[in-house]
N, C-alpha and C positions, 0 to 999 in steps of 0.2 A: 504494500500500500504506500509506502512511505518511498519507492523507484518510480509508482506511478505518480504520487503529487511533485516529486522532482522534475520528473518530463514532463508534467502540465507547464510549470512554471519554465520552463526554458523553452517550450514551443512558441515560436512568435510567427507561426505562421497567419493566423488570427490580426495580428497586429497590425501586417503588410496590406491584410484586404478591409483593414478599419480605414487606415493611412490612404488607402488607393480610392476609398470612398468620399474621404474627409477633402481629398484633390480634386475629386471629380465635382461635389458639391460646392464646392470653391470656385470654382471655374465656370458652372454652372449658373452662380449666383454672379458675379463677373458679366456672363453675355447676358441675362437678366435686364441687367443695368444699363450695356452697351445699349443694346436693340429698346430699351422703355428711352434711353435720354435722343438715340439717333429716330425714334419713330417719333418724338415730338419734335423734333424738327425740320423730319419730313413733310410733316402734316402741317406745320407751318408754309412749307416751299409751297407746296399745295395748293393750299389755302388762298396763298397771296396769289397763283397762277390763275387761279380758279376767278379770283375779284379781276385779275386784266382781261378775263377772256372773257366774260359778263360785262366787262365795260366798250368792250374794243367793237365797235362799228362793222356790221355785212358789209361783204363789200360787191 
């Protein structure tokens, strides 16, 4: 009993696939942020294209 709580504690395989999650959720959260601050900006360009082309004259 006392070989197997020794290789529990030194297995860190466990660890690797916390660490490779805690990365992914990271990064995750990261384009999150990209794509919410670059999609209001979009929709600003939009926005403002959308008012010249409602204003701009048939020709």
């Amino acid at each position: 009993m006392k070989n197997l709580f020794a290789r529990f504690l030194k297995d860190e395989s466990g660890a690797t696939a916390i660490e490779y999650g805690l990365i992914a959720a990271l990064i995750s959260v990261g384009i999150i942020a990209g794509a919410t601050s670059l999609g209001g900006s979009i929709n600003s360009t939009f926005n403002k294209l959308g008012t010249k082309m409602n204003g701009a004259a048939p020709s």
